[in-house]
N, CA, C and O of each residue as an XYZ file, in Angstrom:
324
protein
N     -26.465     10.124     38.287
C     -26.939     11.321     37.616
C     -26.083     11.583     36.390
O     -24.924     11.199     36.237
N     -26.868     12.341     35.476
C     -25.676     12.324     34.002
C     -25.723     13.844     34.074
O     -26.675     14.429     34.590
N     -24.615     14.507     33.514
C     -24.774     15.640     32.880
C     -24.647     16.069     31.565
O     -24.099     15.342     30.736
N     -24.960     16.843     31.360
C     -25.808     17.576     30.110
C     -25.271     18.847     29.836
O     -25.768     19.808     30.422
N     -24.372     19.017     29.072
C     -23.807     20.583     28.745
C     -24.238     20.648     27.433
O     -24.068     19.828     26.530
N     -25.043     22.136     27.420
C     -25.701     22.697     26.060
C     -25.101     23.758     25.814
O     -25.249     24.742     26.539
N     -24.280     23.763     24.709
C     -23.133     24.483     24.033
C     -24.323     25.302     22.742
O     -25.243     24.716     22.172
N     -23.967     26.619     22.579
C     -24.116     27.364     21.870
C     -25.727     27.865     21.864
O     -26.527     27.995     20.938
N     -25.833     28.075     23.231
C     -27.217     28.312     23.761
C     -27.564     29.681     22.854
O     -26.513     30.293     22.657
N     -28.514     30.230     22.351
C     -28.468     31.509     21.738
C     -29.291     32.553     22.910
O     -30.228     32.183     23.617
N     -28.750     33.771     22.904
C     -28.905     34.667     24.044
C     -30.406     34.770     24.109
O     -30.752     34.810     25.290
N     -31.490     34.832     23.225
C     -33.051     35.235     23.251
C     -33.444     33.851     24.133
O     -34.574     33.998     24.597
N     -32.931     32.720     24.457
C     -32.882     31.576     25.215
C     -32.288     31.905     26.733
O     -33.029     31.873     27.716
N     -30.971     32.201     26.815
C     -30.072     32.553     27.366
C     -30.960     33.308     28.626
O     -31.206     32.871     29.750
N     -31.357     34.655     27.978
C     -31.782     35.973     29.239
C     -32.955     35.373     29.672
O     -32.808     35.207     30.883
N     -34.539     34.769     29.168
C     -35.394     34.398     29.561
C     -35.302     33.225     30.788
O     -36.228     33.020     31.573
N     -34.339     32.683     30.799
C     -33.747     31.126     31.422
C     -33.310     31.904     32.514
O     -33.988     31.865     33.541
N     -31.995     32.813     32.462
C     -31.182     33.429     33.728
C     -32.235     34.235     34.369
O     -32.060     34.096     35.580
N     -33.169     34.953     34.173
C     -34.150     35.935     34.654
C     -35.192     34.767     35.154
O     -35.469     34.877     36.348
N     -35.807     33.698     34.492
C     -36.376     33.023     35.292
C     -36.077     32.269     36.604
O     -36.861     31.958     37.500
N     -34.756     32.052     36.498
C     -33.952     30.936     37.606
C     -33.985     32.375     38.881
O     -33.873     32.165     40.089
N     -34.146     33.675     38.315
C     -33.256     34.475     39.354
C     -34.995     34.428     39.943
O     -35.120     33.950     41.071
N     -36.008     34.793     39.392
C     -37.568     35.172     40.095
C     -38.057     33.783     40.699
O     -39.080     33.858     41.378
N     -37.363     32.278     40.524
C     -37.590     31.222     41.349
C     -36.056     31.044     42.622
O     -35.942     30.181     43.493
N     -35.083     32.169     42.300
C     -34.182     31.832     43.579
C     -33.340     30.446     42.771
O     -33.018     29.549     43.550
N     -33.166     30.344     42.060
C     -32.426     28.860     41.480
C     -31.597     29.603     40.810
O     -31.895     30.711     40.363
N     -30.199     28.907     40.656
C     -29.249     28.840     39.249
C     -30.117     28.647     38.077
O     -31.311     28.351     38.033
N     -29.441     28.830     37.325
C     -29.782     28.880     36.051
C     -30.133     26.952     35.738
O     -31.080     26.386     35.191
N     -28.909     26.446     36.365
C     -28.946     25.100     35.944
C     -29.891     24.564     36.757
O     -30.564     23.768     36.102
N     -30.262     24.639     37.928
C     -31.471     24.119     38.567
C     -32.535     24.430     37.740
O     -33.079     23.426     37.280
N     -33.186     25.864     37.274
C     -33.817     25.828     36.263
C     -33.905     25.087     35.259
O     -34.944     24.468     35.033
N     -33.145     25.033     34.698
C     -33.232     24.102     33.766
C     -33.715     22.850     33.654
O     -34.393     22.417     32.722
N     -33.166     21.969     35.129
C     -33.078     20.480     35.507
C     -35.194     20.818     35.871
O     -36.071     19.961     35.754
N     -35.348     21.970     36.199
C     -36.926     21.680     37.165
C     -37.615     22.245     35.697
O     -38.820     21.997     35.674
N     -37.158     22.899     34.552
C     -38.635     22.861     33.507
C     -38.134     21.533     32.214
O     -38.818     21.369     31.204
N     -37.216     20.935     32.418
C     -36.922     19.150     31.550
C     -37.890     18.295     32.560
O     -38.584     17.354     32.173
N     -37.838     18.718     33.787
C     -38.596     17.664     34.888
C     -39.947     17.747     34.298
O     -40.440     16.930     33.519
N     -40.527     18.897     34.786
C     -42.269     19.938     34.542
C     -42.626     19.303     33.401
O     -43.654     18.636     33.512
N     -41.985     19.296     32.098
C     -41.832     19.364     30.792
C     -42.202     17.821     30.586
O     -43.365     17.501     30.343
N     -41.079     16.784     30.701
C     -40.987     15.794     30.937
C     -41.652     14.861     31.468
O     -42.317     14.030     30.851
N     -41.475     14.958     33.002
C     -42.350     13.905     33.478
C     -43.670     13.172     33.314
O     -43.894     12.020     33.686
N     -44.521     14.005     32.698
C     -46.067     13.470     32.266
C     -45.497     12.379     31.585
O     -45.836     11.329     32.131
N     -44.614     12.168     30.407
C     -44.420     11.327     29.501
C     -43.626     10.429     30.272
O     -43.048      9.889     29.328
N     -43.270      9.995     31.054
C     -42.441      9.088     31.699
C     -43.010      7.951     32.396
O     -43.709      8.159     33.388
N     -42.826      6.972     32.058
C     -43.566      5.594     32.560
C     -43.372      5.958     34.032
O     -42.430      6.609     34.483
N     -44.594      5.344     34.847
C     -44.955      5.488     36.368
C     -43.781      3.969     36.398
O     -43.743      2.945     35.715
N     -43.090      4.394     37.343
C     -42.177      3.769     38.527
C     -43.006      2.164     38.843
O     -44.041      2.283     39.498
N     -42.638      0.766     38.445
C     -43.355     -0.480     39.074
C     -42.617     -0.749     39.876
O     -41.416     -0.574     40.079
N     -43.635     -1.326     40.476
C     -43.291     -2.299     41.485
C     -42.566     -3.759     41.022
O     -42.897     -4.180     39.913
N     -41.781     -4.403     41.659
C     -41.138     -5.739     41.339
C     -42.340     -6.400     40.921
O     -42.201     -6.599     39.714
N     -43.276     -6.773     41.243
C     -44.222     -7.692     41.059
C     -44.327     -7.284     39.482
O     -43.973     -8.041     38.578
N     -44.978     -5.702     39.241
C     -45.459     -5.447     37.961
C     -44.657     -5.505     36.891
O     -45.093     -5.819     35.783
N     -42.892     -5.087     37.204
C     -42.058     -5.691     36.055
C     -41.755     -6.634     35.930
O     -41.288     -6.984     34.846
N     -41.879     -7.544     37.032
C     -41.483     -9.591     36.470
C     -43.042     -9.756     35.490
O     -43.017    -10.612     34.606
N     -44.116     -9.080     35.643
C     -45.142     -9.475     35.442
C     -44.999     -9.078     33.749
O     -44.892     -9.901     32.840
N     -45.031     -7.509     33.605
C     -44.798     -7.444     32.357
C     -43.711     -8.125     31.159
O     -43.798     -8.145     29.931
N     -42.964     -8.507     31.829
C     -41.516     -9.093     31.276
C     -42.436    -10.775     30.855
O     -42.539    -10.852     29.630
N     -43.003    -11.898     31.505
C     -43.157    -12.614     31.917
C     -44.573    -13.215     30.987
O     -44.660    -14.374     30.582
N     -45.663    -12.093     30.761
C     -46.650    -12.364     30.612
C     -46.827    -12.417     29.108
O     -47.745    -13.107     28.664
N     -46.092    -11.801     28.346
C     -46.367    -11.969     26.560
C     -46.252    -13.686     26.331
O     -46.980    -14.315     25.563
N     -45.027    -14.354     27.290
C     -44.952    -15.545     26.359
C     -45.489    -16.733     26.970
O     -45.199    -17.904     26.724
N     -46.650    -16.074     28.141
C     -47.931    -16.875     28.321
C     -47.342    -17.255     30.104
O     -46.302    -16.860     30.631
N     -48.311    -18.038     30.637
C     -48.547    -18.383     31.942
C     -47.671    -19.702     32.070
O     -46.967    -20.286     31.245
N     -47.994    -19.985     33.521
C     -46.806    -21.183     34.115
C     -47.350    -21.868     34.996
O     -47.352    -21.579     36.192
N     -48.059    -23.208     34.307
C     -48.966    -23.732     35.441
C     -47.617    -24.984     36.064
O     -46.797    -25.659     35.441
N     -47.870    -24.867     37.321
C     -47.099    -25.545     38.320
C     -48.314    -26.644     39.094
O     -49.465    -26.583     39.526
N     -47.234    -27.616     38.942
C     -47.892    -29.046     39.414
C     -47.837    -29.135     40.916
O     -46.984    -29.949     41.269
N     -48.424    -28.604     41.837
C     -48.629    -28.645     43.561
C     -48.754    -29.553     43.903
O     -49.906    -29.983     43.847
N     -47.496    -30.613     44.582
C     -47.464    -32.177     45.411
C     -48.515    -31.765     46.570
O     -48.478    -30.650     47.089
N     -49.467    -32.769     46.936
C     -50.324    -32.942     47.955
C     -49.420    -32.329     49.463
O     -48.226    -32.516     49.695
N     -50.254    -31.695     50.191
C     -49.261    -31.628     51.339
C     -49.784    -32.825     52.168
O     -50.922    -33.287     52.245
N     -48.606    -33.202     52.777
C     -48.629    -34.152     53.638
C     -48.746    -33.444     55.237
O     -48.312    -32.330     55.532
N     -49.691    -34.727     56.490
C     -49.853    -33.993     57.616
C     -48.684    -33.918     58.186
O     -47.589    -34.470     58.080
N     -49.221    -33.026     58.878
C     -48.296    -32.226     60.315
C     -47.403    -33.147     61.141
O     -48.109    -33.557     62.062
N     -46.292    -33.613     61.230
C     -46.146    -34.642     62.650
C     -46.372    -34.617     63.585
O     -47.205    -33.717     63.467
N     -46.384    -34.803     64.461
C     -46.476    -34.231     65.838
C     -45.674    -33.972     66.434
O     -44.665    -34.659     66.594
N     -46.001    -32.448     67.138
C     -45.021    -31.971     68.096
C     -44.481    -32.674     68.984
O     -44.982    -33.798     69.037
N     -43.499    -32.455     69.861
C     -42.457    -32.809     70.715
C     -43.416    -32.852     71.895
O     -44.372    -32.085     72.010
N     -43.111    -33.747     72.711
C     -43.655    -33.521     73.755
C     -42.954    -32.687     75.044
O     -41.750    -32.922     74.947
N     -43.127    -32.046     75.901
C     -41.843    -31.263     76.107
C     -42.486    -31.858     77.940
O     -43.421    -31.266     78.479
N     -41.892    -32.852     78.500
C     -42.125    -32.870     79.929
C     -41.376    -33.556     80.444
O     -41.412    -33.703     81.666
């Protein structure tokens, strides 16, 4: 987690922020952290999956065809008696 100190907040900022945190029950600084979230998050790339970031990383400089050796048969099991 990082923190974030905002120096020279001006009070018409200030009272609206402390009065809101107090009518949600939060600090001031929880406030804060939950309307950067509210605010924020729409614009924030959705979370991939491993598959989808090797994929995006992977796929601009084209595909990877792989040469598959024939499989060879099964041996046979053990005989067990």
């Amino acid at each position: 987690m990082a923190t974030l100190t905002i120096r020279n907040l001006e009070p018409t900022l200030k009272e609206p922020l402390r009065v809101r945190a107090a009518e949600h029950g939060h600090s001031m600084e929880a406030e804060a952290r939950r309307i950067l979230r509210d605010t924020l998050a729409p614009t924030l790339p959705a979370e991939l999956n491993l598959y989808d970031r090797i994929r995006t990383r992977i796929e601009p400089i084209g595909g990877v065809e792989l040469e598959l050796p024939n499989r060879e048969p099964a041996r046979e099991p053990p005989a067990f008696e």
